[in-house]
C-alpha positions as CSV (number, residue, x, y, z in Angstrom):
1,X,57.5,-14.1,-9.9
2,X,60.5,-16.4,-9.7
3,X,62.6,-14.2,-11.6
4,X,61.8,-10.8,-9.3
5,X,62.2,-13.3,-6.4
6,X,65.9,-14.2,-7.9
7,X,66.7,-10.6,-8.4
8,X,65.8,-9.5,-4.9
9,X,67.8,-12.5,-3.3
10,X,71.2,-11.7,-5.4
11,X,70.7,-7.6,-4.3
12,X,70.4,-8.9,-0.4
13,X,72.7,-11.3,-0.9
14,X,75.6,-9.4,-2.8
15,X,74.8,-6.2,-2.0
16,X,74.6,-4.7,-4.6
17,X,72.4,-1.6,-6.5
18,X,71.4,-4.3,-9.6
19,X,71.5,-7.8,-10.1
20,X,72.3,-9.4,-13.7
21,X,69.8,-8.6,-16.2
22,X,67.5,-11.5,-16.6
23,X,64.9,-11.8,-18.9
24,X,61.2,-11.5,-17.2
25,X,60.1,-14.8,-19.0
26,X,62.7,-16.6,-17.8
27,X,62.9,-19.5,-15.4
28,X,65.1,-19.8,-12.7
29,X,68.1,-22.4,-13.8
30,X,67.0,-24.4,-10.7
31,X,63.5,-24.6,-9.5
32,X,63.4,-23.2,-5.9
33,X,61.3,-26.2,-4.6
34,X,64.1,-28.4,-5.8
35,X,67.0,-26.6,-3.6
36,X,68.3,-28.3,-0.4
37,X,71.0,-26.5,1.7
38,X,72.3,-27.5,4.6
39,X,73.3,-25.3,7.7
40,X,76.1,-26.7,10.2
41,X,76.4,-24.8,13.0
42,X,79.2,-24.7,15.4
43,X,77.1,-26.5,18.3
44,X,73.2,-26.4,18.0
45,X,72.1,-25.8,21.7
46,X,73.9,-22.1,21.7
47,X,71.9,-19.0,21.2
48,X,73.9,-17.5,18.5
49,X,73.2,-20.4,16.2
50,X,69.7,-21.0,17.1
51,X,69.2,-17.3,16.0
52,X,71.7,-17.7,13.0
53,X,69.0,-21.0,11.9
54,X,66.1,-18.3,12.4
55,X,67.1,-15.9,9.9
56,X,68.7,-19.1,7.4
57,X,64.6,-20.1,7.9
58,X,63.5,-17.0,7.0
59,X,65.5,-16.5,3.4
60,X,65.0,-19.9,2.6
61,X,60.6,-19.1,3.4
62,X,61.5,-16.1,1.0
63,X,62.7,-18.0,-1.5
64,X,60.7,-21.0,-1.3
65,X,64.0,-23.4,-0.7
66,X,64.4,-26.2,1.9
67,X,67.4,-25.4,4.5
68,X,68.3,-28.1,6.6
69,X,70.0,-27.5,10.6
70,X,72.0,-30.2,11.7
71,X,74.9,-30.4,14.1
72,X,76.9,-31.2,17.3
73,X,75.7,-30.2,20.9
74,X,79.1,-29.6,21.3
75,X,81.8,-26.9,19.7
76,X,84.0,-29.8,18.6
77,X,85.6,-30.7,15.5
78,X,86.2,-34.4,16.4
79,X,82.1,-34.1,16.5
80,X,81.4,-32.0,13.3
81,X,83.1,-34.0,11.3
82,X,81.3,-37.0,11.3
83,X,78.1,-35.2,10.9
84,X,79.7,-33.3,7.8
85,X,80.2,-36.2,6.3
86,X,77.0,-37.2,7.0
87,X,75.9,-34.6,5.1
88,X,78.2,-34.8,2.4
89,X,76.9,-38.8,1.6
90,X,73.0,-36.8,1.1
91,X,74.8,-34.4,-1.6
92,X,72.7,-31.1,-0.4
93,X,72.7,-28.5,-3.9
94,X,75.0,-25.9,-1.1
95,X,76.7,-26.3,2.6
96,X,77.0,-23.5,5.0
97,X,78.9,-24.4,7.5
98,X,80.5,-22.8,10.7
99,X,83.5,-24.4,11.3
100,X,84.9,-25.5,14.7
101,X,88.9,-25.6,14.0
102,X,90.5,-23.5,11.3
103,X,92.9,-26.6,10.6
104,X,91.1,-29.5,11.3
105,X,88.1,-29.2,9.3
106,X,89.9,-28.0,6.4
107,X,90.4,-31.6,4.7
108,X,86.7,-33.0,5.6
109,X,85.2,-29.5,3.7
110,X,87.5,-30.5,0.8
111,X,86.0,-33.7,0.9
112,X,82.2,-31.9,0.5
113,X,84.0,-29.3,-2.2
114,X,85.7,-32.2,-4.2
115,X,82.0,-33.8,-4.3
116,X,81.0,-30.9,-5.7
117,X,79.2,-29.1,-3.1
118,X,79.2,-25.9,-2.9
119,X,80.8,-24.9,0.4
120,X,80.1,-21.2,2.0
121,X,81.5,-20.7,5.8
122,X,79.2,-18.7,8.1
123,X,80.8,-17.0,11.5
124,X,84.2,-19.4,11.6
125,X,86.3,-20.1,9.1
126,X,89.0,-22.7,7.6
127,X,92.6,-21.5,6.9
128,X,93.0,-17.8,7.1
129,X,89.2,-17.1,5.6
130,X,90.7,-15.9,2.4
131,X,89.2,-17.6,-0.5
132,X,89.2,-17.9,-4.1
133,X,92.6,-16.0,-4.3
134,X,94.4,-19.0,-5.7
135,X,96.9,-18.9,-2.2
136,X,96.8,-21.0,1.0
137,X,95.6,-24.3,1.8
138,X,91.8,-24.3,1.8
139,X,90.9,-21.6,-1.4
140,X,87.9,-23.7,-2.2
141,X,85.1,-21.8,-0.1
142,X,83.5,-19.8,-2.1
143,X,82.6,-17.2,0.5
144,X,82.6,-16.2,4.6
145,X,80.2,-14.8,5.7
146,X,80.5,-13.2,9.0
147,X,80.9,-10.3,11.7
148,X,84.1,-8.4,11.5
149,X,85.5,-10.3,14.6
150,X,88.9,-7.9,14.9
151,X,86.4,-4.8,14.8
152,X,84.2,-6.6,17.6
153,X,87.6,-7.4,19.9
154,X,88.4,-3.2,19.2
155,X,84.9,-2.7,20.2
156,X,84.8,-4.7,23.8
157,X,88.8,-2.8,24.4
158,X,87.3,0.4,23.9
159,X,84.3,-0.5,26.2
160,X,86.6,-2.2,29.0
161,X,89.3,1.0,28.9
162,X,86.2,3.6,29.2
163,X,84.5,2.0,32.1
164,X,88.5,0.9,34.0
165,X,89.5,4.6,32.9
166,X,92.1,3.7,30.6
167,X,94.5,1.9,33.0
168,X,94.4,-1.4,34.8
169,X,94.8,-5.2,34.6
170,X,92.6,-6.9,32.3
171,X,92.8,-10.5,30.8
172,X,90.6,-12.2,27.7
173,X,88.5,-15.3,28.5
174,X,88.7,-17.3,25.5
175,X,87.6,-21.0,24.0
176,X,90.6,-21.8,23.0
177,X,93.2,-21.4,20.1
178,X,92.2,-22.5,16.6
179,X,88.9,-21.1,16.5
180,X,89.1,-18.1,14.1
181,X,86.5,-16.1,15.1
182,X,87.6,-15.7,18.9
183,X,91.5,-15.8,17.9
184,X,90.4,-12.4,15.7
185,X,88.4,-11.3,18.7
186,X,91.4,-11.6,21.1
187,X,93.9,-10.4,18.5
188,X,91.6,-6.9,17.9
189,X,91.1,-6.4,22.0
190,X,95.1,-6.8,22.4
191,X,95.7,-4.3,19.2
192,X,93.0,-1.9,20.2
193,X,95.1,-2.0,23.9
194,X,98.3,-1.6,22.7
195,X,98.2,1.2,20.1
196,X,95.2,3.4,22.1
197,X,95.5,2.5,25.6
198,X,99.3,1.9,27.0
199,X,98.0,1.8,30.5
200,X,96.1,-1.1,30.0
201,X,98.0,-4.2,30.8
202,X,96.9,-7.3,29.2
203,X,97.5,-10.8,31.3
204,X,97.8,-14.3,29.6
205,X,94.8,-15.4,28.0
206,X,92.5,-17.9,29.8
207,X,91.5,-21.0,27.7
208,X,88.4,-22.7,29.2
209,X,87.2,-25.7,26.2
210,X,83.7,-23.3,26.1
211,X,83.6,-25.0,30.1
212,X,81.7,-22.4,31.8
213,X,82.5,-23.2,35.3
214,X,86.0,-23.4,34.2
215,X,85.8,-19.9,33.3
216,X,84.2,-19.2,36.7
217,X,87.6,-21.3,38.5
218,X,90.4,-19.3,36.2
219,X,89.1,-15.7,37.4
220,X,89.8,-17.1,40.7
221,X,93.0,-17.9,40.2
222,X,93.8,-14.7,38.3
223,X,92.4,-12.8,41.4
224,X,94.9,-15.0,43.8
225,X,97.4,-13.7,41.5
226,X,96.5,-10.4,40.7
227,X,94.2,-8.7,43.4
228,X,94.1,-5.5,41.4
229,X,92.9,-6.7,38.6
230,X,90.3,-4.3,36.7
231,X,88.5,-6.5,33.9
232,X,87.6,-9.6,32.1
233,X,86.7,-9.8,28.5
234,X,84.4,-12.6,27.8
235,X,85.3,-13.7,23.6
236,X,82.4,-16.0,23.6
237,X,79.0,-17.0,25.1
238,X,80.5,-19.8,28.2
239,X,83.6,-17.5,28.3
240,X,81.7,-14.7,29.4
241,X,78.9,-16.6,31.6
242,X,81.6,-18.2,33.6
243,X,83.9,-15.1,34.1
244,X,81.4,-13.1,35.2
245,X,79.9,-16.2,37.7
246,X,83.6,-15.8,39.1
247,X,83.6,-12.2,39.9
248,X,80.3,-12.7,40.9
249,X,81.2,-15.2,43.4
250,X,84.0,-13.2,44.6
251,X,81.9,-10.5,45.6
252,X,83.6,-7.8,43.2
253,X,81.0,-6.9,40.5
254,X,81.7,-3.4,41.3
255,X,85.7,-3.3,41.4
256,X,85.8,-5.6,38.3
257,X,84.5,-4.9,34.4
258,X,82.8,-7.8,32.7
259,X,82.5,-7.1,28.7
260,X,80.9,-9.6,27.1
261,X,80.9,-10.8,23.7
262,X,77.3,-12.4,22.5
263,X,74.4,-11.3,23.4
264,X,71.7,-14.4,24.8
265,X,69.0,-13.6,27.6
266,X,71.7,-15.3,29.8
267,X,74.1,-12.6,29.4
268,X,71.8,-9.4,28.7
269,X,70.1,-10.6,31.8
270,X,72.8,-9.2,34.0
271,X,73.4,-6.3,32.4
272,X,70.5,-4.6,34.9
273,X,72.7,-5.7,38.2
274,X,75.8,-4.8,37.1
275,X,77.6,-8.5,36.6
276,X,77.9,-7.4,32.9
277,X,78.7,-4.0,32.1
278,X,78.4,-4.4,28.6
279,X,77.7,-6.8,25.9
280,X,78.9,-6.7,21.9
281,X,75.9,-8.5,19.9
282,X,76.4,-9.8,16.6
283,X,73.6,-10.2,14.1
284,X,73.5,-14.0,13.9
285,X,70.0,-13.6,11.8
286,X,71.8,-11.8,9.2
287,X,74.6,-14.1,9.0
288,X,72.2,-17.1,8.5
289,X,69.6,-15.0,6.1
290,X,72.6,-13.9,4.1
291,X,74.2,-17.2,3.9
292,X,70.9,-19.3,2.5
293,X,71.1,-15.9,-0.2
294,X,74.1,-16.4,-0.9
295,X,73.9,-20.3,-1.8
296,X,70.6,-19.5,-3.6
297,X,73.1,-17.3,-5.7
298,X,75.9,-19.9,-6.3
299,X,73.1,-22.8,-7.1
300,X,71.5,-20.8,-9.5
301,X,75.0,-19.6,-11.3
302,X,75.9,-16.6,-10.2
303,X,78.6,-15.0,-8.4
304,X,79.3,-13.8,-5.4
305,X,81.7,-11.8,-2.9
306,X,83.9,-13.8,-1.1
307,X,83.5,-12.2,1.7
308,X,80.3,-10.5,3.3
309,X,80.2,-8.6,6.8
310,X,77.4,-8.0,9.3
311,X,77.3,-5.5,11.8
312,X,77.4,-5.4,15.7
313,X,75.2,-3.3,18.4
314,X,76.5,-2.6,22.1
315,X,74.0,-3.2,24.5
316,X,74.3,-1.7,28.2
317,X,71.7,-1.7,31.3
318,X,71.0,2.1,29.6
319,X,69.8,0.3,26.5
320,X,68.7,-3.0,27.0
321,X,65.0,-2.6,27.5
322,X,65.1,-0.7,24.4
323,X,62.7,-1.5,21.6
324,X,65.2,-0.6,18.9
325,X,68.2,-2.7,21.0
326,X,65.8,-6.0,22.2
327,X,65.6,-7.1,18.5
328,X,69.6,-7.8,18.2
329,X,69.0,-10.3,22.1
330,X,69.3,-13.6,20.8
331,X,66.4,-16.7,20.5
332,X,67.3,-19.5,23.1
């Protein structure tokens, strides 16, 4: 049974038609009730990672395997790294961790990989989220495992220039820089703008510190600055909850497009009224189920892909109350 089990969690995991031969007799190298991973999200009271810790629970019932949630309330390095190390001094048998700087939490991972923890990134990344190519300054994770964040940034362009008809101001409400996934997001909305839509204009980027209200306060003073202005494009959860609260506030749901990237109740919730127009969901269960796979993988000495994608699904007040789209809203 083990070894069938082992097999099926190497195909989901890598992707692939087969998994190594192994004989049916044999026992797994590491017995599944003896496997403790750890998941470290980027902050534990957001949506995306509760539902990124419900599929991780899922693959490790599946497998039989402990997995272990632990973080910050917070999207902070200064605040994941002490509970990295935390985790480190427990010596878990894998770490998946989402990192919240792509600089600063290089040198604490190194610290888990040089204790010989085997480190696997889920939605963020360290350095430039390249690994084991021998180049750059954190090669040690063995694999990211995440959406295709310049693809999703494309995807919310496309959506914006459709609904403004392919001209107008726009601007991108963002975190701020250093986190990978929403630098990739901004980067692919900008591209997206420049090479298919030339009447789009793009204002500075608005950094918020994942400050909701914030968010809400620099639409305002983009509007004092630029009364035409045709959309926002929330890169994250706060981003997008406190744009939209702006335009809301300023009366101009209809003149102004909200796109929204991440999809909790708090954001699909205004799709209906019109204060979102459209949302880009990730598949945070897959990230999680895929990452507890893939550590099952390393622990038990195979190899994997260093990197693995997950998909996306566009939600919209046409779709929302969809049975096919309500599975991708997120847990909160």
């Amino acid at each position: 049974m083990h070894t069938n089990l082992f097999r099926a969690a190497l195909v989901a995991a890598i992707g692939l038609g087969a998994a190594p031969v192994i004989a049916q007799d044999d026992p797994l190298p590491v017995p599944p009730e003896d496997i403790s991973i750890t998941l470290i999200p980027g902050l534990t009271t957001d949506a995306f990672y509760i539902t990124m810790n419900r599929g991780a629970q899922a693959a490790a019932e599946a497998l039989g395997i402990e997995v272990n949630f632990q973080g910050a309330e917070e999207f902070d390095p200064v605040l994941q790294t002490p509970v990295l190390d935390a985790v480190i001094a427990r010596q878990p048998d894998a770490l998946l961790i989402a990192p919240t700087d792509s600089t600063q939490l290089i040198e604490p991972l190194r610290r888990a990989d040089e204790a010989g923890i085997p480190v696997i990134t889920v939605d963020t990344f360290v350095d430039d989220g390249q690994y084991q190519d021998g180049a750059g300054d954190a090669d040690f994770p063995l694999a990211y495992i995440a959406s295709d964040n310049v693809m999703g940034g494309r995807m919310a362009a496309r959506a914006m220039a459709d609904a403004i008809g392919g001209a107008g101001k726009v601007y991108v409400a963002h975190l701020r820089p250093g986190v990978s996934t929403m630098d990739q997001r901004e980067e692919g909305f900008k591209a997206e703008m420049a090479e298919n839509y030339p009447d789009v204009e793009v204002l500075d980027t608005q950094y918020n510190e994942n400050d909701a209200s914030q968010a809400a306060s620099q639409f305002q003073a983009v509007l004092a600055r630029n009364p035409d202005i045709k959309g926002v494009f929330g890169a994250n959860l706060f981003s997008a909850l406190g744009a939209s609260n702006g335009v809301a506030a300023a009366n101009m749901n209809d003149q102004v497009t909200m796109i929204a990237f991440d999809a909790p109740p708090s954001i699909t919730n205004n799709l209906s009224s019109g204060q979102v127009d459209a949302v880009i969901a990730q598949h945070p269960a897959e990230i999680g189920f895929y990452g507890v796979m893939t550590a099952f993988a390393v622990i038990q000495g195979q190899s994997v892909p260093t990197q693995i994608g997950t998909g996306f699904t566009v939600i919209t007040a046409d779709n929302v109350n969809d049975e096919d789209i309500q599975k991708f809203i997120y847990a909160e």
